[in-house]
N, C-alpha and C positions, 0 to 999 in steps of 0.2 A: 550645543548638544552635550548630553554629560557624556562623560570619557568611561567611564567602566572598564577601565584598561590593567589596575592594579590590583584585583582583588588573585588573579588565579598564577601572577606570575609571568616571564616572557623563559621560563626555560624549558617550556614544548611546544610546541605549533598545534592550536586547536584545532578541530575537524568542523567542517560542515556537510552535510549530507544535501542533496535538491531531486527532489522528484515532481515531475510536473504534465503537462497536457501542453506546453507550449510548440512542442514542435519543431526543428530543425530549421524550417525554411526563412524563419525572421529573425528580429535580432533580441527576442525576448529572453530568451538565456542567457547571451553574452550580455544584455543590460544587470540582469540579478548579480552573475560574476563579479561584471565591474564594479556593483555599489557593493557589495563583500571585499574585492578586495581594495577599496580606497578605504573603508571602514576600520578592516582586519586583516592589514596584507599580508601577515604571518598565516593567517586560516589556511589548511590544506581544504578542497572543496572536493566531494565525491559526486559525479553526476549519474544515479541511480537508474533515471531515464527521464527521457522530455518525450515519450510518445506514446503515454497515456492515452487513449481515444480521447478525444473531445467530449469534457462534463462528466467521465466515466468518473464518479468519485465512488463509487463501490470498487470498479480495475483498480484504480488508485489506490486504496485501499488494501486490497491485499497484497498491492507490488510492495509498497510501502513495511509492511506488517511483514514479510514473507523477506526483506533486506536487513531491516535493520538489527535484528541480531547480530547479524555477520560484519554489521560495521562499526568503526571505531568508535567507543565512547565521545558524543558530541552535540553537537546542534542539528537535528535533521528536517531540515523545511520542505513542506509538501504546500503545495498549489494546484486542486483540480478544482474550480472555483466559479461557479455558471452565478452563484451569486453576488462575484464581487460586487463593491458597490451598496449593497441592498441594507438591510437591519440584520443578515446576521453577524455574528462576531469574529473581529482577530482575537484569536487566541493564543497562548503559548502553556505549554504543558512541561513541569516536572516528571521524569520518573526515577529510578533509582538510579538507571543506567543511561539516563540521557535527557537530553531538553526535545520538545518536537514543537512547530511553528506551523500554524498554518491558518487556515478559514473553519470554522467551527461549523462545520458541516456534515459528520461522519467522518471524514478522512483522517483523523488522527487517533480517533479511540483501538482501533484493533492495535497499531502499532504499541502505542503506548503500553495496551498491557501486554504486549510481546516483551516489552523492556523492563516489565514489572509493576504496572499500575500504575496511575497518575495520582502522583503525593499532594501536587498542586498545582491550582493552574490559575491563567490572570487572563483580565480581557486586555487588549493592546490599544489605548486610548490614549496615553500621554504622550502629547503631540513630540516632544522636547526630542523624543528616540526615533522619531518618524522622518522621512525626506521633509523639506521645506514647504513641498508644495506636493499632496498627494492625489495622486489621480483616480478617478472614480471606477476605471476599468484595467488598475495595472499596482495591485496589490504586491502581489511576487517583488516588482523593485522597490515601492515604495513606503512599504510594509514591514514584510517579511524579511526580504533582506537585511535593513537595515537593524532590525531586533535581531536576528539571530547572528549579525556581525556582533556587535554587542553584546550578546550571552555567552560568544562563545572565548572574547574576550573578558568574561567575567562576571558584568553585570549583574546584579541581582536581581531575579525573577520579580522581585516586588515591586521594582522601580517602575514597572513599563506600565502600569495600570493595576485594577481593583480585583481584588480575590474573584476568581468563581468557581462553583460550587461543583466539586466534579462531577456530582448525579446529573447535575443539569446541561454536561455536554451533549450533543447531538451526537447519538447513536445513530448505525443504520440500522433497516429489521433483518433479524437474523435470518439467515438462508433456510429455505427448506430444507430436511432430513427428515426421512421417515425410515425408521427399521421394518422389514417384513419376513415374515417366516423364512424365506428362502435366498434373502439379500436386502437392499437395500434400494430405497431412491433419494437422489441428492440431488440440488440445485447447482446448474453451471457456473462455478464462481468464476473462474478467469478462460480464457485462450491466451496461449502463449503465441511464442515468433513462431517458433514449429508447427505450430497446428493443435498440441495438446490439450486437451479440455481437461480443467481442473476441474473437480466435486467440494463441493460442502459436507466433505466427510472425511473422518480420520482413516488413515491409512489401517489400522487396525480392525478393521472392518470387512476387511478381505483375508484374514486369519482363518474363519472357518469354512470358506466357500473353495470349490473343488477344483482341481486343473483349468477345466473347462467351464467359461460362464455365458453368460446373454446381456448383452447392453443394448436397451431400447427403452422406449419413450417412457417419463414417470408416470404417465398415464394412459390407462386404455387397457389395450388388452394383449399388445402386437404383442407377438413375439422375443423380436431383438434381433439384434445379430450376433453371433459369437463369437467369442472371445478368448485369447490364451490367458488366465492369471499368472502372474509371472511377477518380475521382478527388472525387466530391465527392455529396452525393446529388441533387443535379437531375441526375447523368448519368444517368439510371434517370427512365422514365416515372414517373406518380405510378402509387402501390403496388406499382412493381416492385423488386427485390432488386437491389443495386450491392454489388460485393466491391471495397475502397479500401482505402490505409493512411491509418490514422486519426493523430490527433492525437499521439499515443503515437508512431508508426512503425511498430505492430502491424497485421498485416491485419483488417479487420472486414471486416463484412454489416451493411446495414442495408435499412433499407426508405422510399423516397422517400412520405414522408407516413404513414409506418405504422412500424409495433414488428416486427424481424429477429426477435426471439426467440420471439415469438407462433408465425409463420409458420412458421419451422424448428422450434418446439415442441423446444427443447434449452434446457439448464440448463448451469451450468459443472461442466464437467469430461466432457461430451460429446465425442465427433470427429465433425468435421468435415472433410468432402475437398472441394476445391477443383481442377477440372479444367480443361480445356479444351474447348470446349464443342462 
């Protein structure tokens, strides 16, 4: 297998980043570990999270996209991957600020241009950077891992396989947003551990709307329930509903001392309208 060991130097310890859908309960993360560090056992590794929903590559997605600013210049490998296996592509991705590794599925384009757009990317076909023997349903070790031990020791992006063309990575479709005289309605991109319902819409959105708003269904005609605009959740009684830009910059719901997603009884990929109350 080639070494790609000399090109970046041995006087800092590379990063890897791993976001996944594996789970806790098996031994599918401690295998990716292990083939990272017999590969690159100087890599410091970051575990982002392994509890992705199952196939959720839109969650993944924005976990992914919504991290990796914040983490160290490096290798960041995602695996939510219902295709493994199938005709689509390993990919690996340039950006300015980082490499990203994963199944060319959607789950790597928002990240990417989190870090500043993809300069270039390759499909991961040369056998030479791959386990010996790769299995048709366990990409993450036998894959990804082992490329992004490699990259992060150095390697050159061009070694692992053939150019592709960035237009032609797999996007996902973009969330609904729709602006309306008196607010807005946004698609449920995430739930958090907390219960908080992320929007597909920038937090700057709630600039012009009043103390008091209404959050109900993006369609029909209900009502809603209301809401404090605020800034943080104690602006919201306890168990009442506060609509904020969260951490992201994205607008959320949540519920001061309770679970937004309960209450609103919505899942991602729901609408949600956000008025003026």
């Amino acid at each position: 297998m080639p070494d790609g060991s000399t090109e970046h130097g041995a006087d800092r310890a590379p990063w890897i980043s791993l976001t996944t859908d594996y789970g806790l309960a098996d031994g599918f993360v401690a295998a990716c570990h292990g083939v990272i560090a017999r590969l690159a056992p100087q890599a410091r590794v970051v575990d982002v999270t392994h509890l992705v929903p199952p196939a959720d590559v839109r969650r993944g997605a924005a976990v992914l996209a919504q991290a990796v600013p914040h983490l160290p210049e490096g290798v960041h490998v995602a695996v939510v991957d219902p295709g493994v296996g199938t005709a689509r592509r390993g990919v690996a991705l340039a950006t300015p600020r980082g490499l990203l590794v994963g199944p060319d599925n959607g789950l790597l384009v928002d990240a990417a241009e989190a870090l500043g757009g993809v300069s270039a990317a390759v499909e991961l076909t040369d056998p030479a950077w791959l386990a010996p023997e790769v299995s048709r349903t366990f990409h993450g070790r036998d894959v990804f891992a082992p490329v992004a031990a490699r990259l992060a020791l150095g390697a050159p992006l061009t070694r692992f396989g053939p150019a592709v063309d960035p237009g032609s990575l797999v996007r996902l479709p973009a969330p609904v947003l729709r602006r309306e005289a008196d607010g807005f309605a946004a698609e449920v991109l995430t739930v958090d551990h907390f219960g908080n319902v992320q929007l597909a819409a920038p937090g700057e959105l709630l600039a012009p709307l009043p103390a008091r708003v209404r959050v109900g269904p993006g369609t029909g005609s209900a009502p809603g329930r209301e809401a404090v605009h605020g800034r943080t959740f104690g602006d919201a009684p306890p168990g009442g509903l506060v609509v904020h830009a969260d951490s992201a910059g994205r607008v959320a719901v949540a519920v001061n001392g309770g679970r937004a997603v309960d209450l609103l009884a919505v899942t991602p990929g729901d609408l949600l309208r956000i008025a003026a109350g």
